[in-house]
N, C-alpha and C positions, 0 to 999 in steps of 0.2 A: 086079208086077201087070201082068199084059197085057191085059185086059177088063175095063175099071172098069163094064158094065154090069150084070156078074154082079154087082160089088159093090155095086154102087146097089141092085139088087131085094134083095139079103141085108139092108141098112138100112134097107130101105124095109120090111122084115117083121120088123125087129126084132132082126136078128144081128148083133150088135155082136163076136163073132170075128174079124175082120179087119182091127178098127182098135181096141184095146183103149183106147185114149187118148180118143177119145169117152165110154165109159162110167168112165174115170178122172176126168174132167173132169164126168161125169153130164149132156152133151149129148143133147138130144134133137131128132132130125129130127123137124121140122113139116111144111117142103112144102120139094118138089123139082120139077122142071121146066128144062125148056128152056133152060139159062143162069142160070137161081137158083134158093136153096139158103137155106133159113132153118130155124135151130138155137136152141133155148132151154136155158137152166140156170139152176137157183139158188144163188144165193150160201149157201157156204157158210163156216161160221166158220175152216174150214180154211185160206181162199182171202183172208182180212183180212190185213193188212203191221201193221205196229207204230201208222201213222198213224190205225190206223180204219179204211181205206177198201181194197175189192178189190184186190190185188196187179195193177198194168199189163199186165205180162207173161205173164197168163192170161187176158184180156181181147184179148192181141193173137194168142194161142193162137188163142180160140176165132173170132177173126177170121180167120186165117188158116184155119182146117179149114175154116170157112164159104167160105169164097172157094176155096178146094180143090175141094170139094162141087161148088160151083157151073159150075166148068170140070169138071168129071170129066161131067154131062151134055151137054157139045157135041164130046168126043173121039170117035175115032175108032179102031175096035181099032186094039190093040196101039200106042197110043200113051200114053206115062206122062208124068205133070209133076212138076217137081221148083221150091217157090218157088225165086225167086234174088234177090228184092229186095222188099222190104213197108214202107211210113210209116204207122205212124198217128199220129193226132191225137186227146189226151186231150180230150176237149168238159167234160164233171162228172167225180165222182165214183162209183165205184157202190159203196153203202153196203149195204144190204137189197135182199132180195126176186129177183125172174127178172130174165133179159138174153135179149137176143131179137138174134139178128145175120140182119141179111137181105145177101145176095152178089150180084152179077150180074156177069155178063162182059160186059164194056167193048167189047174186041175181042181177037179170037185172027187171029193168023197161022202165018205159016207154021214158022216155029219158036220165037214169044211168044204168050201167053195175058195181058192184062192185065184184074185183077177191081176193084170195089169192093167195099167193105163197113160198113154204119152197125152199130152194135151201140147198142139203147136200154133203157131200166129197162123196169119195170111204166105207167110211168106215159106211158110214150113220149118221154120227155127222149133226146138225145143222149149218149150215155155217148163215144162214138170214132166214127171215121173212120177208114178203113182202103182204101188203095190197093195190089195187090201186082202182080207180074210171076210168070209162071211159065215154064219152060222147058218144052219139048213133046222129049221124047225117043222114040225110034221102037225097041219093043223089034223 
């Protein structure tokens, strides 16, 4: 992908052809802008581990696309990212209902992009914490 602008306005109307893993995960772009990037989905029973509670690993998913998102509006053509390092932090559990992850970029250099990411319920609890690194590659 060498122009993440085209692919921003395709998302922003609704084409989810380009990133099938958004509508596999049934993410939905809320708002986007200058540096963040805020994504909802609902839990689905698909998405529960043996404990009861939403599988980790898709929650750090949908953090990472967020925080993707969110650096793909301050690039620069023909520049791509690839993460190379993410931490989160479990806060609760998410049991029921929507997850709402808001992103922003930290700081971008000149060949690192580093983002946050909260991801919280319905109810506005902290579900994670989410810090990642990206790589800035120059197609």
């Amino acid at each position: 992908m060498s122009d993440y602008s085209v692919y921003l306005k395709q998302l922003q109307s609704g084409d989810h052809t380009r990133n099938r893993f958004l509508e596999f995960m049934g993410m939905t772009l809320e708002e986007l802008k200058d540096g963040y990037a805020r994504f909802s989905l609902q839990i689905k029973e698909d998405f529960m581990q043996g404990g009861g509670v939403m599988q980790g690993g898709l929650i750090v998913a949908m953090a990472d696309e967020t925080m993707a998102h969110a650096i793909m509006t301050v690039l620069n053509p023909h520049e791509n990212i690839v993460t190379v390092e993410l931490k989160n932090n479990f806060i609760a559990p998410a049991i029921q209902g929507a997850l709402a992850a808001e992103a922003t970029v930290f700081r971008k250099g000149r060949s690192l992009v580093i983002a946050d990411c909260l991801v919280t319920d319905g109810t506005g609890q902290i579900i994670s914490r989410a810090t990642s690194t990206f790589l800035i590659r120059r197609a």
